[in-house]
C-alpha beads as a LAMMPS data file, in Angstrom:
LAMMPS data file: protein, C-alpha beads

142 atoms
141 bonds

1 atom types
1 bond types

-500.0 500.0 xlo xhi
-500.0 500.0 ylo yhi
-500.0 500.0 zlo zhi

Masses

1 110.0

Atoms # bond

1 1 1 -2.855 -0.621 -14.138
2 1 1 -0.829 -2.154 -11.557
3 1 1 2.580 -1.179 -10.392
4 1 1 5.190 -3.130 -7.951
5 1 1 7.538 -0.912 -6.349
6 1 1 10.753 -3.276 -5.960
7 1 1 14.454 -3.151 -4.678
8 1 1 16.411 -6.107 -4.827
9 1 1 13.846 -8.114 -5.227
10 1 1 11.604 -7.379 -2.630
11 1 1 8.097 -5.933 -3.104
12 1 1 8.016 -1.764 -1.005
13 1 1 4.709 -1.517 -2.545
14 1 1 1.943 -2.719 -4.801
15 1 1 0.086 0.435 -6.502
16 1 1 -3.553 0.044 -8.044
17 1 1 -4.167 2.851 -10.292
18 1 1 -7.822 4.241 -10.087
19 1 1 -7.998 3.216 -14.014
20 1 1 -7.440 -0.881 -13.486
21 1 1 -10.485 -2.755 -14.209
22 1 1 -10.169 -6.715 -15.156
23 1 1 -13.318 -9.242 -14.889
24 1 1 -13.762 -11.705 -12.041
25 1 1 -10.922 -11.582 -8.536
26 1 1 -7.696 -11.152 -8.659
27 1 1 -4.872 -10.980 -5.917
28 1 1 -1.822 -9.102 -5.826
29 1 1 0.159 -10.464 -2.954
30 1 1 0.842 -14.020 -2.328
31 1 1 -0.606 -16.269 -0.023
32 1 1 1.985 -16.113 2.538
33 1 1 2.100 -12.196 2.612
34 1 1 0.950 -11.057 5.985
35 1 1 -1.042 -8.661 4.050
36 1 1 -3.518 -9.418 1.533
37 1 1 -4.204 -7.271 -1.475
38 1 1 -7.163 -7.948 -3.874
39 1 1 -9.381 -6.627 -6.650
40 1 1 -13.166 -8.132 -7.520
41 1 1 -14.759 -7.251 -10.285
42 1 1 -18.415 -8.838 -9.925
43 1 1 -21.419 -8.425 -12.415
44 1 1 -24.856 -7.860 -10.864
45 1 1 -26.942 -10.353 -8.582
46 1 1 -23.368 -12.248 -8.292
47 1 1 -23.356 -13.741 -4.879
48 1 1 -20.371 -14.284 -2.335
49 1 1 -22.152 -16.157 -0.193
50 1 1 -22.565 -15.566 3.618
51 1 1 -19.685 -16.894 5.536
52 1 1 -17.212 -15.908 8.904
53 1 1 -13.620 -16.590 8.904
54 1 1 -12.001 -18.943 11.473
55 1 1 -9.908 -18.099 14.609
56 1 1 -6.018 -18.593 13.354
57 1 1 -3.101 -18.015 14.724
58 1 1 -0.520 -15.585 12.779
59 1 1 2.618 -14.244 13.349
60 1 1 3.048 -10.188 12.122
61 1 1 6.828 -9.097 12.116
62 1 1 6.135 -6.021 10.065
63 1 1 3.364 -3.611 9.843
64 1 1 1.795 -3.047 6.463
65 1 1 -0.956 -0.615 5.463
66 1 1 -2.883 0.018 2.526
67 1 1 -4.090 3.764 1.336
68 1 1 -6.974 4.834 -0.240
69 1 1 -6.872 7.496 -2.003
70 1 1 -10.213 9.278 -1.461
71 1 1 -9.426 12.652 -2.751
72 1 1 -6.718 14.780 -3.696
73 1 1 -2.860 13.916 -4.716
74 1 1 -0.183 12.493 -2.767
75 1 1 3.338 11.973 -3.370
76 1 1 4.607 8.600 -2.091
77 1 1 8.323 8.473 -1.420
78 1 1 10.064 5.013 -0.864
79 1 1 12.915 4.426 1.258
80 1 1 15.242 1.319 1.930
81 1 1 15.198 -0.476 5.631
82 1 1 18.357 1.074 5.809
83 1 1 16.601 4.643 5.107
84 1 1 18.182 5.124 2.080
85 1 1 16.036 7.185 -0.254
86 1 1 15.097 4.941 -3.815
87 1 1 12.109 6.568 -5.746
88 1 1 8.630 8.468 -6.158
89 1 1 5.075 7.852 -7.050
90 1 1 2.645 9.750 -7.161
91 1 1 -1.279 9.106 -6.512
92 1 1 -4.683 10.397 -7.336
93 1 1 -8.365 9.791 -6.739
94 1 1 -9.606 6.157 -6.418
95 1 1 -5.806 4.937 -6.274
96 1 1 -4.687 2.584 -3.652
97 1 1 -1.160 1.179 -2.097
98 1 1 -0.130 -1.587 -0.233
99 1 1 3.475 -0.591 1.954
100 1 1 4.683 -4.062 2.360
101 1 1 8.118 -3.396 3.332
102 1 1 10.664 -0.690 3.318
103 1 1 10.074 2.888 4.550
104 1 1 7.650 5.424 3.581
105 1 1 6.974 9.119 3.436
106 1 1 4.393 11.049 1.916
107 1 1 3.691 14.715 0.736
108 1 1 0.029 16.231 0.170
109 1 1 0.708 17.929 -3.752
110 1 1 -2.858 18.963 -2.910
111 1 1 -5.496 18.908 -0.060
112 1 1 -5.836 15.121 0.366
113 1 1 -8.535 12.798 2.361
114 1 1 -6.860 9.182 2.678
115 1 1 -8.470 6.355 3.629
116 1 1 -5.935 3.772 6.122
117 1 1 -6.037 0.451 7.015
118 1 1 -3.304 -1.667 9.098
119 1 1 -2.739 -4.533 11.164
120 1 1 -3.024 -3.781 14.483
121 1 1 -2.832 -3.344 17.211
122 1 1 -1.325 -0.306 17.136
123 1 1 2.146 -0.197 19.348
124 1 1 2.541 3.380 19.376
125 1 1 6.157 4.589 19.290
126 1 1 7.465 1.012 19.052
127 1 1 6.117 1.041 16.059
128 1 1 7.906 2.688 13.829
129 1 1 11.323 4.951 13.458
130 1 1 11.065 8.246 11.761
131 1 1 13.713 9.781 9.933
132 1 1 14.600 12.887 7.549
133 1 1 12.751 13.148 4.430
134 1 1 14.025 13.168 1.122
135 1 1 15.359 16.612 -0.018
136 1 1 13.291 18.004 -2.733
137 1 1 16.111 18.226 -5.298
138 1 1 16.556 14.683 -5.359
139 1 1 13.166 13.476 -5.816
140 1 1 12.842 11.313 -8.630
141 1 1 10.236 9.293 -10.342
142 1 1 11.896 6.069 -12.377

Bonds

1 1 1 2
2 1 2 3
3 1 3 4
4 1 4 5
5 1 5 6
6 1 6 7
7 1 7 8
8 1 8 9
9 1 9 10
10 1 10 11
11 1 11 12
12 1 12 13
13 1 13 14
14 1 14 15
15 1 15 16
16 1 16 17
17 1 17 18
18 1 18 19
19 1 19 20
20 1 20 21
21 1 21 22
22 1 22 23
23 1 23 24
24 1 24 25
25 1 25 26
26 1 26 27
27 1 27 28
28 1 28 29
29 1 29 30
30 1 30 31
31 1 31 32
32 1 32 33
33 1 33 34
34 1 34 35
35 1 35 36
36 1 36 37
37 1 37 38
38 1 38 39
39 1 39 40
40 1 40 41
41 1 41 42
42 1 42 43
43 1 43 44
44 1 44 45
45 1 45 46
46 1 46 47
47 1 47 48
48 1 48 49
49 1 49 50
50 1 50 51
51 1 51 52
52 1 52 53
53 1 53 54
54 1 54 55
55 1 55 56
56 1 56 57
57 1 57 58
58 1 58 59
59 1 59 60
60 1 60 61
61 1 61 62
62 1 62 63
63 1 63 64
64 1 64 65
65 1 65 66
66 1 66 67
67 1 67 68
68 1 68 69
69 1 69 70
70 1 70 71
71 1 71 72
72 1 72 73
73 1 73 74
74 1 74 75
75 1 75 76
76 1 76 77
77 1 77 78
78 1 78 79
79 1 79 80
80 1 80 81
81 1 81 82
82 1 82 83
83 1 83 84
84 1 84 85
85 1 85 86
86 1 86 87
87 1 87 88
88 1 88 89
89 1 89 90
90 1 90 91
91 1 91 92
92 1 92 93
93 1 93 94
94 1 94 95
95 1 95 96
96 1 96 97
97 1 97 98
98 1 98 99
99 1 99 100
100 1 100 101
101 1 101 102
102 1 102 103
103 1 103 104
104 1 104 105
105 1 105 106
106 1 106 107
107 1 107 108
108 1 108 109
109 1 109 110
110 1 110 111
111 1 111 112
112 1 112 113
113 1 113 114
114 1 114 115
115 1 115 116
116 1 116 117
117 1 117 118
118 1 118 119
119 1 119 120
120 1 120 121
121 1 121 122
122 1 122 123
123 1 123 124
124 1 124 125
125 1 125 126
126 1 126 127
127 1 127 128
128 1 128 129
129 1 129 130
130 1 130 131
131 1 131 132
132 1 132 133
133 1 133 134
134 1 134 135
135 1 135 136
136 1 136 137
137 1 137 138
138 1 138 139
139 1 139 140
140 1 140 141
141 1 141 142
């Protein structure tokens, strides 16, 4: 299964649920996202075959990430630009999220091994602005 996470039309964060299983590639992001997001589904002695990819210039404004869930359970709780609080999802074994825009939080609902991977490089506190979670009475899941 695949899930978009959306406010006013624009994409927080693409979910692929353990479970999702489809024949041949597919991708879940557009061509012009600075982040790509794929699935392959390949049957045995299917060749991709050897190849590099080119030197080209891109421009990042954003940092995106995607999470693998290797173990354990995770809630993932979405936030506006603005840091306005929106929704909930929450994600087990084998799952995996693209954060394309918006902000992010996350609670371990158990004892969790995640798998990261980002554009870098990495601009340390630039990066990023951290504000107050959600409070726990107003988690929601819609």
């Amino acid at each position: 299964m695949i899930e978009k996470v959306i406010l006013n039309e624009t994409i927080l964060a693409v979910i692929i649920r353990a479970t999702f299983k489809r024949e041949g590639i597919e991708f879940f992001t557009s061509d012009d996202d600075s982040q790509q997001l794929g699935y392959m589904h390949r049957p045995e002695d299917y060749i991709i075959p050897p190849h590099r990819h080119n030197l080209v210039s891109r421009e990042v404004h954003y940092t995106q990430e995607v999470l693998f869930i290797k173990n354990g359970k995770v809630r993932v709780d979405f936030y506006s630009t603005e840091q306005q609080y929106i929704t909930s999802r929450i994600l087990g074994q084998g799952d995996v999220i693209l954060l394309a825009d918006g902000g992010h939080g996350f609670k371990m609902l158990e004892q969790s091994e995640i798998i990261e991977v980002k554009q870098g490089p990495y601009c340390g506190e630039m990066d990023k602005v951290r504000f107050a979670p959600v409070d726990e009475s107003l988690v929601k899941f819609d």
